[in-house]
C-alpha positions as CSV (number, residue, x, y, z in Angstrom):
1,X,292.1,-42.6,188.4
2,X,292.8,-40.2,191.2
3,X,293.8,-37.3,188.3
4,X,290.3,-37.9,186.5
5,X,288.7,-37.2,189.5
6,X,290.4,-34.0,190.6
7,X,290.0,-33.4,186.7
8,X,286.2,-33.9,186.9
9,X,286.2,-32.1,189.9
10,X,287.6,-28.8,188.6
11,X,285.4,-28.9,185.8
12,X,282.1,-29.2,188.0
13,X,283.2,-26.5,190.8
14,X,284.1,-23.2,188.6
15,X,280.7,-23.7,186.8
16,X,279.1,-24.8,190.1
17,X,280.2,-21.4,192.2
18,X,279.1,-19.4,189.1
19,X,275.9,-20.6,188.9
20,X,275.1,-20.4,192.4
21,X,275.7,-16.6,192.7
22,X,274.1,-16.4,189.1
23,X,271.0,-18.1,189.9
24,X,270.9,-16.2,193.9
25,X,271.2,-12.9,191.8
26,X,268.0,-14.2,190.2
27,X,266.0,-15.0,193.0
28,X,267.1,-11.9,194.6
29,X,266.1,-9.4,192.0
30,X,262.5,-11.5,191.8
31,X,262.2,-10.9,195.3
32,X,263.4,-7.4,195.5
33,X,260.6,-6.9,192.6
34,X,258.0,-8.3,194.6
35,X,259.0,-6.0,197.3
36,X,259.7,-2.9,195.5
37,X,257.0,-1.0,196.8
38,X,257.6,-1.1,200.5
39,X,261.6,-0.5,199.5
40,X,261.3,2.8,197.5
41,X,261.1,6.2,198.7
42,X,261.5,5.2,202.4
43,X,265.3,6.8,202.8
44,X,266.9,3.8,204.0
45,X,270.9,4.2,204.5
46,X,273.5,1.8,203.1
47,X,274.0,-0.4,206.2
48,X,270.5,-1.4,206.5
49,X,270.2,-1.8,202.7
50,X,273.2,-4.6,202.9
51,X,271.9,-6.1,206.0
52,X,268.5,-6.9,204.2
53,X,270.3,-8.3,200.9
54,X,272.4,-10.3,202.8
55,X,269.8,-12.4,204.6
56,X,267.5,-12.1,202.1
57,X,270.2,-14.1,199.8
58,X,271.1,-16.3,202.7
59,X,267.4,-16.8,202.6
60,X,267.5,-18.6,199.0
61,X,270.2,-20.3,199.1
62,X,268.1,-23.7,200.0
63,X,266.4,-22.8,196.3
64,X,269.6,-21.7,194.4
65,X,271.4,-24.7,195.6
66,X,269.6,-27.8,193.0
67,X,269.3,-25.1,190.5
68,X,273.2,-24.3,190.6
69,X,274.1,-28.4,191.2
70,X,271.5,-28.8,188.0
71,X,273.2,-26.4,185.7
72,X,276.4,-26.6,186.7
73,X,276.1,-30.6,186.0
74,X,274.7,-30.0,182.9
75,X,277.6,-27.1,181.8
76,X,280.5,-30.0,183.2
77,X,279.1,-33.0,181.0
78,X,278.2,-31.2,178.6
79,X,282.0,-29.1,177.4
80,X,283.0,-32.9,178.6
81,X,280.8,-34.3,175.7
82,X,281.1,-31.8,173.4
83,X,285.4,-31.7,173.4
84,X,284.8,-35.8,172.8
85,X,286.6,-36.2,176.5
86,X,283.4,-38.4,177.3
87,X,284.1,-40.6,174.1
88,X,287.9,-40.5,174.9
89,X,287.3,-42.0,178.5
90,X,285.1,-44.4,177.5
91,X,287.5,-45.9,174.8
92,X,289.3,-46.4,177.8
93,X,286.9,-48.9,179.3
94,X,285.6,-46.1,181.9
95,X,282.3,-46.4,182.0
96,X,279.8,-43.0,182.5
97,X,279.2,-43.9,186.2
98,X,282.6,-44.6,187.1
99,X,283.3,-40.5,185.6
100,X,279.9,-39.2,187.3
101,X,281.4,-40.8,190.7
102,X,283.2,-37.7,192.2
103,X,280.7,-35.3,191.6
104,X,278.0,-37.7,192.4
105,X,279.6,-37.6,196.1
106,X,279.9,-34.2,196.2
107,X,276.5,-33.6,194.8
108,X,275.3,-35.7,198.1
109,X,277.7,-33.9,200.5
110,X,275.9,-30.6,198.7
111,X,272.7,-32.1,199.7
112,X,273.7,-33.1,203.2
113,X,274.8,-29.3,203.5
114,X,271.8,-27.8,201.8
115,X,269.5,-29.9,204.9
116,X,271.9,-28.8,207.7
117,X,271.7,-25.2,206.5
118,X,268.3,-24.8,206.2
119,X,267.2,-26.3,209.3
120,X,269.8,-24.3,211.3
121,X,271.3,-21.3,209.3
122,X,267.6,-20.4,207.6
123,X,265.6,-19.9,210.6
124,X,267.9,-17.2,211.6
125,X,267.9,-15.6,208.5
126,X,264.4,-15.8,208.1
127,X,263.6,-14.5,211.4
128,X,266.0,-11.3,210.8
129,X,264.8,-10.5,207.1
130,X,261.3,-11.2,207.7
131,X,261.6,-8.4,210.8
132,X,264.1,-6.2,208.9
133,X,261.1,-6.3,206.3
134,X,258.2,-5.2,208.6
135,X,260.2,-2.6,210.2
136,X,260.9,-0.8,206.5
137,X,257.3,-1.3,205.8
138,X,256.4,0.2,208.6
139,X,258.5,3.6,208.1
140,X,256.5,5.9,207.0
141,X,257.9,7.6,203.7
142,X,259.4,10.6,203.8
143,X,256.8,12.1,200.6
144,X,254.2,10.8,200.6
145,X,251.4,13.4,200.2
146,X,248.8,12.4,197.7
147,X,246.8,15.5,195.7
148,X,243.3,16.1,197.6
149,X,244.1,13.8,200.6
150,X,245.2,15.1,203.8
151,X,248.3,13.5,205.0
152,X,249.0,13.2,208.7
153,X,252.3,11.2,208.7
154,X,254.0,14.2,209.4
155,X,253.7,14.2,213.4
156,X,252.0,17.5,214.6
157,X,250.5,18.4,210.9
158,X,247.9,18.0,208.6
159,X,248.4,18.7,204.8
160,X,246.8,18.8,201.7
161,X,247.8,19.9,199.0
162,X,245.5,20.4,195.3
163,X,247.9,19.0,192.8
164,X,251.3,18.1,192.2
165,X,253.4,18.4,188.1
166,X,255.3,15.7,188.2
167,X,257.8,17.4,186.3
168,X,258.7,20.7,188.3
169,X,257.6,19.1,191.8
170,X,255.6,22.3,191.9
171,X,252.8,22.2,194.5
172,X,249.3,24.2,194.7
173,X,246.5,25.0,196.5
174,X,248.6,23.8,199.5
175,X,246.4,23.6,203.3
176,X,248.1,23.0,206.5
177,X,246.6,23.0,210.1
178,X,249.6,23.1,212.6
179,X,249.0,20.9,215.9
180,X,252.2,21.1,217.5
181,X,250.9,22.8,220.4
182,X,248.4,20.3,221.2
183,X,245.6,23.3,221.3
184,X,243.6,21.8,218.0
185,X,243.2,23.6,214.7
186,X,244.5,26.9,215.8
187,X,246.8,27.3,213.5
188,X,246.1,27.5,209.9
189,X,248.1,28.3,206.4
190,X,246.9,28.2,203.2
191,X,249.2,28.8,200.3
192,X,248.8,29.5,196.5
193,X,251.7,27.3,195.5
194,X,255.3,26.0,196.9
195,X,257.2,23.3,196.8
196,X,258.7,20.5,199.4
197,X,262.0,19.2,199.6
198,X,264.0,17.1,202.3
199,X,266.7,18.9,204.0
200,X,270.7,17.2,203.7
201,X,270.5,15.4,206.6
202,X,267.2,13.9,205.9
203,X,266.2,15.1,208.9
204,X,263.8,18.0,208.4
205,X,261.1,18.7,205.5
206,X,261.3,22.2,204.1
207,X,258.8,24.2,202.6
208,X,258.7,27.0,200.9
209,X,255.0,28.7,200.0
210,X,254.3,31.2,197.7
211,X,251.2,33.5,197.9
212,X,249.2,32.7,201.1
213,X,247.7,33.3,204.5
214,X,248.4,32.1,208.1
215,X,245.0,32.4,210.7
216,X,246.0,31.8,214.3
217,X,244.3,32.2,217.3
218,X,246.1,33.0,220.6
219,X,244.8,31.2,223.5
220,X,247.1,32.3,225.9
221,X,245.5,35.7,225.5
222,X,242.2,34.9,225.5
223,X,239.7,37.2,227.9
224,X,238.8,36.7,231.5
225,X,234.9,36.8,231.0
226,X,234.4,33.0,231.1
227,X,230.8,33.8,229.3
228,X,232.8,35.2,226.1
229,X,233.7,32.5,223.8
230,X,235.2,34.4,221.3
231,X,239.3,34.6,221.1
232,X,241.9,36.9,219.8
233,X,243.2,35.8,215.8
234,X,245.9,36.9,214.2
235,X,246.3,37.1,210.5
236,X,248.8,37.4,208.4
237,X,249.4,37.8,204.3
238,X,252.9,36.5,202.8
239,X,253.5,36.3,199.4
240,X,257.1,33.9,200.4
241,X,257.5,32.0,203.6
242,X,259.9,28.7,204.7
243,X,258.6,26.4,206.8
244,X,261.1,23.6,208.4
245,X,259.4,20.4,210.0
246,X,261.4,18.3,211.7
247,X,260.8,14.2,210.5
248,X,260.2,12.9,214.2
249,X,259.3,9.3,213.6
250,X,260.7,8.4,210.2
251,X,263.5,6.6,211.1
252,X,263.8,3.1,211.0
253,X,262.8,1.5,214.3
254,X,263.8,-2.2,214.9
255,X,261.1,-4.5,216.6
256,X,261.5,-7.1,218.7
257,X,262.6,-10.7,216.9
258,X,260.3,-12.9,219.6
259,X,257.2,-11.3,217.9
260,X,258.4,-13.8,214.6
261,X,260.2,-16.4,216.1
262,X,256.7,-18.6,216.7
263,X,256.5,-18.6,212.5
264,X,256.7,-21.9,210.6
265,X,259.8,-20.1,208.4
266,X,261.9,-19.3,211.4
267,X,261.8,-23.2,213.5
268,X,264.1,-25.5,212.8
269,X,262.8,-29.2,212.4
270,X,262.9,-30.1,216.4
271,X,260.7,-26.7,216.6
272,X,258.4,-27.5,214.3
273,X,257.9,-30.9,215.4
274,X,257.0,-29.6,218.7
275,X,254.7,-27.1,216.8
276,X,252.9,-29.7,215.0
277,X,252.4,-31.8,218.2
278,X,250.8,-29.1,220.0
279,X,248.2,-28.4,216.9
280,X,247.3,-31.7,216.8
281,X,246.7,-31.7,220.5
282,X,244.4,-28.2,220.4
283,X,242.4,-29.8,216.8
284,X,241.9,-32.6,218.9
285,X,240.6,-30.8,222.1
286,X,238.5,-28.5,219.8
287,X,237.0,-31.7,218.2
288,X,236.1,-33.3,221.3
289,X,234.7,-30.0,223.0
290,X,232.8,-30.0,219.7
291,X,230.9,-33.4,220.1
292,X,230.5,-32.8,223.8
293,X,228.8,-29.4,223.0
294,X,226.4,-30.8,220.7
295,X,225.5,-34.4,222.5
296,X,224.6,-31.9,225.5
297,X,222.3,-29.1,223.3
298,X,220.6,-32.4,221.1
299,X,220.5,-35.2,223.8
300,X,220.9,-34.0,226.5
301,X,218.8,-30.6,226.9
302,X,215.4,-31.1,228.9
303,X,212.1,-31.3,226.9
304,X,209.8,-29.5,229.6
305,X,211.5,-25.7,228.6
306,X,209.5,-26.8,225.0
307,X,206.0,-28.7,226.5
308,X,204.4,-30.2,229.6
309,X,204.7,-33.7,230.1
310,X,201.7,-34.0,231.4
311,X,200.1,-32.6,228.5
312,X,201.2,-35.7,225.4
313,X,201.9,-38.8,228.1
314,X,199.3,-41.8,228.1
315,X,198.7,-43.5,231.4
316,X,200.3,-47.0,229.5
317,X,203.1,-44.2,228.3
318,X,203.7,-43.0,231.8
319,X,204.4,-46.2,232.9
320,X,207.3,-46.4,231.5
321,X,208.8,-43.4,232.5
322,X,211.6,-43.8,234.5
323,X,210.9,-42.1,237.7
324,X,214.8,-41.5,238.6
325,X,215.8,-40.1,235.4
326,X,212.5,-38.5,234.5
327,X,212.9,-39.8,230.6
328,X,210.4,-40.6,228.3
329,X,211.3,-43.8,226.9
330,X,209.5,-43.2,223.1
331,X,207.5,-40.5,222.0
332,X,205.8,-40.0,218.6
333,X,206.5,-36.7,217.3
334,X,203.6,-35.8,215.5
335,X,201.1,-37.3,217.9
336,X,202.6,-35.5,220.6
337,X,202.6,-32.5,218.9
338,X,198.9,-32.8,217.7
339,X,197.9,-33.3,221.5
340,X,199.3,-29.4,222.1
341,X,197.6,-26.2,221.7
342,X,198.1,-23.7,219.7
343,X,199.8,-21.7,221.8
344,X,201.9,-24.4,222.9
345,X,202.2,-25.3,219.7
346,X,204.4,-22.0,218.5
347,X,206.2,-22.1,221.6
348,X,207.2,-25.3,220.5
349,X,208.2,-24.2,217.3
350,X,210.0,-20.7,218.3
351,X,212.0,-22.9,220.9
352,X,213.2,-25.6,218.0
353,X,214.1,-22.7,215.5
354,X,215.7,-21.3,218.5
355,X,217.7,-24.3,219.3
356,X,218.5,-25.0,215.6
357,X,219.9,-20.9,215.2
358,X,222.2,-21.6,218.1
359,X,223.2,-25.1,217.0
360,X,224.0,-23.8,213.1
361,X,226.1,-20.8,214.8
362,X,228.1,-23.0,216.9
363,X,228.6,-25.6,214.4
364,X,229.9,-22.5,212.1
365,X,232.1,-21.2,214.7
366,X,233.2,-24.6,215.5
367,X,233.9,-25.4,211.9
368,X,235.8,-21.6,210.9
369,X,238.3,-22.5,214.3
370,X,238.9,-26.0,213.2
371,X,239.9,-24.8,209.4
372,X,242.0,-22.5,211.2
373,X,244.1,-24.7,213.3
374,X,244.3,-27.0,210.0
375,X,245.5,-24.3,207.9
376,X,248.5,-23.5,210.3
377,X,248.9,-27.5,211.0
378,X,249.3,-27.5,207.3
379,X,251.8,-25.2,207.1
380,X,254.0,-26.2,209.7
381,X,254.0,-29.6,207.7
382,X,254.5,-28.5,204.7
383,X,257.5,-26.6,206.2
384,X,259.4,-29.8,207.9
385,X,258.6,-31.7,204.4
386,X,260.2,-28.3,202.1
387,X,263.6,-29.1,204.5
388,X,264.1,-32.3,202.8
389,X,263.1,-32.3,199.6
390,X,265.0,-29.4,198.6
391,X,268.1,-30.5,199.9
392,X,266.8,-34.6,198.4
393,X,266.6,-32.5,194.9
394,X,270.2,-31.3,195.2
395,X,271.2,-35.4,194.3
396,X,268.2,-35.6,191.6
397,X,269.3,-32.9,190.0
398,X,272.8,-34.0,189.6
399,X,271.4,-37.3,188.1
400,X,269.2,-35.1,186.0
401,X,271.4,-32.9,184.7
402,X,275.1,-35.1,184.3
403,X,273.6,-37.3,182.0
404,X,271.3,-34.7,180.1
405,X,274.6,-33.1,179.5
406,X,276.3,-36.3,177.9
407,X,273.0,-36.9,175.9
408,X,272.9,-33.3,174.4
409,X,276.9,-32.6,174.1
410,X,276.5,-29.5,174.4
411,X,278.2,-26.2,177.3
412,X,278.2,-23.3,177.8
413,X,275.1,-21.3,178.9
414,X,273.2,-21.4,176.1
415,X,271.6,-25.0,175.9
416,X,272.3,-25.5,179.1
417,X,270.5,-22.5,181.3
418,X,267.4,-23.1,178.6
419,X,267.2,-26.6,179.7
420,X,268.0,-26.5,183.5
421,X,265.3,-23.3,184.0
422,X,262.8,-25.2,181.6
423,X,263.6,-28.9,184.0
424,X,263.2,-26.1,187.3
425,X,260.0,-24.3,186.2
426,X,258.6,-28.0,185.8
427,X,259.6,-29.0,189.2
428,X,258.3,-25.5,190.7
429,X,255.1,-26.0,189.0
430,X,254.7,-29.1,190.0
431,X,255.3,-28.5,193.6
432,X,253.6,-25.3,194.2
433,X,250.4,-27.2,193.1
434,X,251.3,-30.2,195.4
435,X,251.6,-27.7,198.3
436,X,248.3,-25.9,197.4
437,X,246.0,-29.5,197.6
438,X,247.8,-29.5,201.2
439,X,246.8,-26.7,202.2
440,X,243.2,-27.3,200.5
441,X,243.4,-30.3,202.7
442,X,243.2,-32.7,199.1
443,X,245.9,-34.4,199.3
444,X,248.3,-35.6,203.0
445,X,251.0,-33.4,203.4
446,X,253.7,-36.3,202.4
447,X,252.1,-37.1,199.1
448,X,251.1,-33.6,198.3
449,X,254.9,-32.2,199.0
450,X,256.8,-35.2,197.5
451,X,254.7,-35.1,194.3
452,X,257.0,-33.6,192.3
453,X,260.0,-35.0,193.5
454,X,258.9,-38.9,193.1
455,X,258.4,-37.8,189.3
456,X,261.7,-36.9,188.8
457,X,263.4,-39.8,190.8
458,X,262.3,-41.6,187.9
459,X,263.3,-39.8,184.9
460,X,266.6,-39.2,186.8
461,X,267.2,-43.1,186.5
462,X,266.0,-43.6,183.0
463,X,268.4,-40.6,181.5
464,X,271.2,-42.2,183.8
465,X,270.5,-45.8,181.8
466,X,270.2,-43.5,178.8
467,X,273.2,-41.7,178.5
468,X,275.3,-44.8,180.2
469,X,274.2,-47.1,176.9
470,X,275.2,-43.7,174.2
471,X,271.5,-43.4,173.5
472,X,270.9,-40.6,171.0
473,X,267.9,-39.2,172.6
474,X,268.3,-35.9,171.9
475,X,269.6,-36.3,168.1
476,X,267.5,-34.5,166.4
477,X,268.2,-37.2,163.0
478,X,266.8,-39.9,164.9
479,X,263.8,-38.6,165.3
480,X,263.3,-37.6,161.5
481,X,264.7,-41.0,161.0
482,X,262.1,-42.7,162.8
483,X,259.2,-40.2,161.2
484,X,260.5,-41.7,158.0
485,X,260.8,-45.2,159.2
486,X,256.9,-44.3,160.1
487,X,255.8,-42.9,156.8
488,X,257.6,-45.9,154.8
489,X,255.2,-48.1,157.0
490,X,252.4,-46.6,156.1
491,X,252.6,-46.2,152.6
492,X,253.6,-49.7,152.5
493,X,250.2,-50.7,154.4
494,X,248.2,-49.0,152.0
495,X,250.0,-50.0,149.1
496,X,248.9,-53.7,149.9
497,X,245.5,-52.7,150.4
């Protein structure tokens, strides 16, 4: 028994290892796509290039992981079925489960490993790549310059340049004020055409004009008489000039991790307990100043700022006033405010519509801080409940994909990769629109983010009966057999009629 094992084994790791870089190589590519934007153009070297990949990759690894255990279960099973090794062991009176039984323990050590990674090894990860990331976006490109925009990334001058053909990289009707000296728009060169080019070292911009003019005016020689205005200029015609700008600012500049570390991706589940806590106690502070607010501004808040007491009280009606408190005990609204002038009439009304204005805007303010604070409660939750079920799907997906694989009797990557990212997309599907009634606030965060994985739990134990009985499920025959079956019946029926 000990040599089917090792035998099963070997079969379920090569695919296993395979698939998981295959299926990180996937992810990473559709993340580097998403991405590709603030990537290009910004002259990043080879070390910092590597660094990102690498925790980017380390990054999906809790999502490659039940996609890799899924196809690799369904590759294993599947050669198994298709070389009749299945059959052969079960003429031995070894039963499915009894062959699914090391890899079903390794699949739940997988799943065990998947959980302690992503609580400890992914927050780190994510905090570094999600920095790494802002830092690249912010470095400024080294090219940038847009036709009939002036451009002021380069520090110390302001260009803009007419147009640009994309094919020569030939520039025209090219403006640039030079502020190096701090002295404002003293320096000015226009040029008929030129082009622009980064230097070897990446360190300088170098252009060369064609054509132009350069205005300056020389402050330092200005005249005495502080009632003249005017200053010296010099002027200048060139028909070729080189101009070399030194890129001060474009390299990439690391910022400081603590400004991420407070972000639901980069807390471990301790963290984001403690996170979650702490919302709860502020949504419950804000809820309680909330009442308090309003109890004070619509029960509490004295009627004589509105009209005289004096003015709508009945001797039987003062009576009952209590002389501590200074309350009226029961007033009739539209007697009292019959009793009123006119003019205290519309100071009446300009102090309600008054009262309701500020009552609507701190009820809106109230409301927009409390959706807030539940939107980032929300995602804090749904963040401690992605931990588990992604490494829980590691063991569903095994019990997925195993039997599938006798069922079908089929390897390689052909039947197998169409069915696993088929069975995946379902799952994604389904749990991306669990997670978005969460954060709409539909649907509890454990029901919403367990959603999808409670409907596979259940068609992980039906295929499991399924392929332990030999059904044919996926036999294409029986299905024509039973349309047959069906269209027999029927004629039948309608024959006796």
């Amino acid at each position: 028994m000990k040599k089917l094992h090792l035998l099963v084994l070997r079969s379920f790791i090569g695919p296993l290892i395979l698939t998981f870089f295959f299926v990180i190589f996937i992810l990473l590519m559709q993340f580097l796509w998403r991405y590709i934007d603030d990537l290009i153009g910004k002259g990043l070297e080879m070390n910092v290039i590597s660094e990102f990949l690498l925790y980017t990759s380390a990054s999906l690894v809790p999502m490659a992981m039940p996609l890799a255990v899924l196809l690799a279960s369904l590759m294993t099973f599947g050669n198994m079925a298709e070389n009749l090794e299945l059959l052969a062991l079960k003429s031995s009176g070894i039963s499915l489960v009894r062959i699914m039984a090391p890899v079903m323990v390794l699949s739940a050590f997988l799943a065990i490993g998947a959980f302690m990674f992503a609580n400890y090894v992914m927050p780190v990860t994510n905090l570094k790549m999600r920095s790494l990331l802002y830092d690249i976006q912010q470095q400024r490109p080294e090219l940038s310059i847009k036709p009939g925009v002036f451009d002021n990334n380069l520090e110390g001058f302001s260009i803009r340049i007419g147009d640009r053909n994309s094919k020569t990289n030939l520039l025209t009707d090219i403006l640039i004020y030079d502020h190096t000296k701090k002295e404002g728009n003293i320096k000015v060169t226009v040029a008929d055409s030129g082009y622009m080019k980064m230097s070897a070292d990446e360190k300088h911009l170098l252009l060369t004009l064609y054509n132009g003019r350069t205005w300056e005016e020389l402050q330092n020689q200005k005249t005495d008489d502080r009632h003249i205005k005017s200053y010296p200029q010099q002027r200048s015609h060139f028909e070729y000039q080189e101009l070399i700008i030194e890129m001060t600012g474009f390299g990439l500049n690391r910022t400081d991790e603590n400004l991420f570390r407070n972000s639901f991706q980069m807390l471990n589940i301790s963290q984001l307990n403690h996170f979650e806590d702490s919302l709860r106690e502020d949504f419950g502070l804000l809820v309680d100043n909330f009442h308090a607010t309003m109890d004070m501004t619509l029960v509490r808040k004295s009627k004589n700022i509105m009209i005289k007491r004096s003015r709508i009280l009945s001797d039987s009606l003062k009576a009952s006033v209590n002389e501590e408190g200074k309350e009226v005990v029961r007033v009739h609204v539209d007697s009292a405010y019959a009793q009123l002038n006119k003019l205290e009439q519309r100071r009446a009304l300009t102090q309600a519509i008054n009262f309701a204005r500020s009552n609507k805007g701190l009820t809106t303010s109230h409301a927009n801080t409390a959706d807030w604070k539940l939107s980032k409660l929300r995602r804090y939750q749904i963040e401690i409940h992605r931990k588990y079920t992604y490494s829980l799907l590691c063991l569903i997906f095994f019990f997925i994909g195993a039997p599938l694989g006798a069922i079908i009797r089929k390897g390689g990557l052909g039947v197998p990769v169409i069915v696993s990212v088929m069975l995946f997309l379902a799952y994604y599907i389904i749990s991306m629109m669990g997670e978005k009634v969460v954060r709409e606030n539909i649907l509890p965060p454990f029901a919403g983010m367990w959603l999808s994985t409670f409907l596979l739990i259940p068609m992980s134990i039906w295929l499991t009966i399924k392929a332990a009985n030999d059904s044919v499920i996926m036999n294409v025959e029986t299905y024509f057999l039973w349309a047959k079956k069906l269209v027999q019946g029927t004629q039948k029926f309608f024959r006796r009629k």
